[in-house]
BALOBA-1460 file (C-alpha; in Angstrom, 3 decimals):
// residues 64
<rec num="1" residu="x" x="0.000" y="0.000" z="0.000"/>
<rec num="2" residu="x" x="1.087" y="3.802" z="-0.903"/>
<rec num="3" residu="x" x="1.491" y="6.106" z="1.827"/>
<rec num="4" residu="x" x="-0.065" y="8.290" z="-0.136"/>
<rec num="5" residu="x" x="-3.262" y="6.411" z="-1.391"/>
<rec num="6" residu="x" x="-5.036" y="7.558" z="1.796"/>
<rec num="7" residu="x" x="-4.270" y="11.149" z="2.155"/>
<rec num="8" residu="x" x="-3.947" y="12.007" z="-1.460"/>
<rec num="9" residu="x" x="-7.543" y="13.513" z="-2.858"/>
<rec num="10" residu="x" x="-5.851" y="13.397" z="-6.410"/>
<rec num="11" residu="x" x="-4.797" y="9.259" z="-6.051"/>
<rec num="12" residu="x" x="-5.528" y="6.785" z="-8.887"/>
<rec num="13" residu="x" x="-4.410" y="3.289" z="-9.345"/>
<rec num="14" residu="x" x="-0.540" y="4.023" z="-10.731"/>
<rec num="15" residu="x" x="-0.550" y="7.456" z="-10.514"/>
<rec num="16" residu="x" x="2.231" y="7.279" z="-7.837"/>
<rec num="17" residu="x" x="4.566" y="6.805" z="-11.074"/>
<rec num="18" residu="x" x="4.443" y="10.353" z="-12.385"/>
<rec num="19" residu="x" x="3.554" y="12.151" z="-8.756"/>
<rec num="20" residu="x" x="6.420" y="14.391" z="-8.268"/>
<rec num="21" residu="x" x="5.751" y="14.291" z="-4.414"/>
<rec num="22" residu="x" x="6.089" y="10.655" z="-4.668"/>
<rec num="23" residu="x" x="9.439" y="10.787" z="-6.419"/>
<rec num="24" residu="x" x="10.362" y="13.482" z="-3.626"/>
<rec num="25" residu="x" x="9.967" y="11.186" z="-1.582"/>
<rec num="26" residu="x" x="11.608" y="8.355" z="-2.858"/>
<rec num="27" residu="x" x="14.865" y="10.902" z="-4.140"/>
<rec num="28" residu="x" x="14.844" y="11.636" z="0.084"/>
<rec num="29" residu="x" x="14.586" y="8.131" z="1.102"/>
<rec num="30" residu="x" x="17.695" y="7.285" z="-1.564"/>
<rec num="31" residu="x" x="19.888" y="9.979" z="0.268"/>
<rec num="32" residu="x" x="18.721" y="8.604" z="3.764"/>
<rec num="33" residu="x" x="20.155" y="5.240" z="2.430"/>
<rec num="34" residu="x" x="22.838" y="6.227" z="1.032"/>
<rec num="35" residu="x" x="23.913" y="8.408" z="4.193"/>
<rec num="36" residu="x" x="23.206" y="5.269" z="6.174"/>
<rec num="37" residu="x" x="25.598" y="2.725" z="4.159"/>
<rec num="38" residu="x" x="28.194" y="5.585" z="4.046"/>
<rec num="39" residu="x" x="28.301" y="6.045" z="7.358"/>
<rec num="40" residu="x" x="28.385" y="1.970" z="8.381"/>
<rec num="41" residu="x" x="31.111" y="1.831" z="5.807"/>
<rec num="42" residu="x" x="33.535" y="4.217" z="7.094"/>
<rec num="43" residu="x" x="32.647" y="3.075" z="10.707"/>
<rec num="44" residu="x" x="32.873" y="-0.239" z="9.675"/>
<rec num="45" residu="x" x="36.876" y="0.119" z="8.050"/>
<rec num="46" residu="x" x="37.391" y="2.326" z="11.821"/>
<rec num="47" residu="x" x="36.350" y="-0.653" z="14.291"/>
<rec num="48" residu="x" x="38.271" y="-3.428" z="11.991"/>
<rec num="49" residu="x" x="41.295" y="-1.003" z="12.143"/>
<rec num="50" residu="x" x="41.064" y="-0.957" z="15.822"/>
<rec num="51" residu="x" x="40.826" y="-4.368" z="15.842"/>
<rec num="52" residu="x" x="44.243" y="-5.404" z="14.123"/>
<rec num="53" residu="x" x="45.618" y="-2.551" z="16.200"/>
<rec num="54" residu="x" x="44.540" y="-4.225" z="19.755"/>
<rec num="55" residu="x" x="45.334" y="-7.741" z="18.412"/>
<rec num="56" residu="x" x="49.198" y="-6.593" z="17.117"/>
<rec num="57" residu="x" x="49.446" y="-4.991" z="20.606"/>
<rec num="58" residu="x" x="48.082" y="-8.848" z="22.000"/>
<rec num="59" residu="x" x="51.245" y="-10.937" z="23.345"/>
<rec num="60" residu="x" x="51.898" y="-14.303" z="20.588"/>
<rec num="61" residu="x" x="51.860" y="-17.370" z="22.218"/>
<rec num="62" residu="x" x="54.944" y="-19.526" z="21.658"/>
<rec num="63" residu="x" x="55.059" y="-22.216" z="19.403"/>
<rec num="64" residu="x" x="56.787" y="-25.367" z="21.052"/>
């Protein structure tokens, strides 16, 4: 279901394909994911950084 099939007073079945508030919307949601998978990426490369960084710092075990 369209969000905007209920509050729209203009809606018709596929109308949602030529609606520039509709592709508003979906150009904003894009960003929002887009913002969202840039900022797990670059928080993502950080904590596995830190991780090889703690583990190098870790003492080896011998090998016998």
């Amino acid at each position: 279901m369209l969000p905007c099939q209920t509050g729209c007073a203009g809606y018709q079945d596929g109308c949602h394909k030529h609606c520039p508030v509709w592709g508003s919307l979906q150009a904003r949601q894009k960003s929002q994911r887009e913002a969202k998978k840039e900022y797990l990426r670059y928080h993502s490369a950080r904590c596995a950084q830190t991780l090889r960084q703690l583990r190098a710092m870790q003492p080896h075990r011998l090998g016998w």
